[in-house]
Steps between C-alpha positions, in 0.01 A plus 500: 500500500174419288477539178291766326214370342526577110126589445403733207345824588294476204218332551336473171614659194267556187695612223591862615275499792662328810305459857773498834456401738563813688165589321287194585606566877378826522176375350485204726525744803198686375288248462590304862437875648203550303332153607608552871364862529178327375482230734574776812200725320271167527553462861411813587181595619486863299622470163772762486479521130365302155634252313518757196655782750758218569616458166547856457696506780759261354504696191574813726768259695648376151579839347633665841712188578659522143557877477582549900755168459643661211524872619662345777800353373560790280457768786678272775753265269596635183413830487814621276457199258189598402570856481770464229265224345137643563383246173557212807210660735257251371730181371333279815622184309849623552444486879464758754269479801482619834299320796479828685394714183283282418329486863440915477318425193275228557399718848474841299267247228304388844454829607360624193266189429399556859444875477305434164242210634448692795670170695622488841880471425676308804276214509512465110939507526454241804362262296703535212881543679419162646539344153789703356783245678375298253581707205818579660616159527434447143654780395805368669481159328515677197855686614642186590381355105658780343832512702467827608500678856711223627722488838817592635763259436513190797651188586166348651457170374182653299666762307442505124677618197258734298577528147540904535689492826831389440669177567492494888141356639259703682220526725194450309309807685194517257385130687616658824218803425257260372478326784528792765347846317275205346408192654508641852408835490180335326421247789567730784261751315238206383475376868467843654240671246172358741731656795556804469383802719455765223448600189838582282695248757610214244611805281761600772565105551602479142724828520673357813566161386596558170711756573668306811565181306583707157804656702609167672500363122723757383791423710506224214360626218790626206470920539378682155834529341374844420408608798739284758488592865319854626765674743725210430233353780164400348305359209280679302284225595570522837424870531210511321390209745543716776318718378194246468548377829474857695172584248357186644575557848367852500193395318435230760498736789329725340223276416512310816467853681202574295344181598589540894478879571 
């Protein structure tokens, strides 16, 4: 067993005012995607879109990530909770975030930027999905600091005992999807973006792999204690990966059919 390391989730505090880390991770994965959407627009021989239009983007990304992420959970985790306590709809510091909410809204945000600037969509979300592993990975980092999300109990010789999961150790899942949903997904994507055969492929990439490894994961991953197991089968996380994974195989054909009549 190894122990779990005691680190604070609090950052930095300033008398009421306390920075998480959870926080400076989701920040960090902003600015890594920002730079490397940059760098891709560079290399290009038509610039797809300014360096102003870029920033607006990521203020588009920003607000549908947060409000898509948070929808999410409610709609999908916790929908009864919040019902009987509708003053917790926005308490974000008291957690609350869904992956796959938050991946509708920061393609609705896309969408509308898109749709807005006049901008050709699927070669915009190319470039960006490439770099969301990264935020993903971060994110997950930040589950592991706070204790939360943690694995199914195991006797592996890396099993931990989390602070809010009881006395027997567990898999620490959170590095298992920061190294697969992020650390992979994100190389397999980086070294196949000057690859691919059309436009809107590294979208259905990302659906596909995310949602592949994302169900492997949860065959370890701790169920929502609210939520437990769909059918006495699945995972929420598990279904809603499905779900992912058929959107980005249809998408692929479909775009790969409109390439190659």
């Amino acid at each position: 067993m190894l122990p779990y390391p005691d680190i604070d989730p609090v950052l930095i505090t300033f008398g009421p005012l306390q920075i998480r880390w959870y926080g400076v991770m989701y920040l960090l994965g902003f600015i890594f995607s920002y730079f490397l959407v940059r760098y891709q627009l560079t290399r290009q021989k038509a610039l797809l879109l300014t360096r102003e239009q870029l920033l607006d983007l990521y203020f588009y990304l920003i607000l549908g990530l947060v409000f898509g992420a948070r929808l999410g959970y409610i709609l999908f985790y916790n929908l009864k909770e919040y019902l009987q306590h509708p003053w917790e709809l926005v308490a974000v510091w008291h957690g609350g975030m869904s992956f796959h909410g938050g991946l509708v809204g920061v393609l609705l945000a896309g969408w509308w930027f898109c749709r807005k600037k006049k901008i050709s969509l699927l070669p915009l979300a190319d470039l960006v999905v490439v770099t969301v592993p990264i935020g993903l990975g971060l994110g997950r980092l930040a589950n592991f600091i706070n204790g939360e999300l943690f694995g199914r109990i195991t006797s592996l010789p890396w099993g931990m005992v989390f602070p809010q999961g009881g006395p027997l150790p567990r898999h620490p899942s959170q590095l298992y999807e920061a190294i697969l949903e992020g650390g992979v997904v994100f190389f397999l994507l980086w070294v196949r973006r000057n690859k691919k055969i059309f436009q809107g492929e590294l979208v259905a990439d990302f659906l596909i792999l995310y949602g592949l490894f994302r169900i492997l994961i949860e065959f370890f991953r701790e169920p929502d204690v609210q939520v437990g197991y769909l059918w006495g089968l699945l995972t929420m996380g598990q279904l809603l990966s499905s779900l992912m994974i058929l959107t980005g195989g249809l998408l692929f054909f479909r775009l790969r059919s409109q390439k190659n009549p």
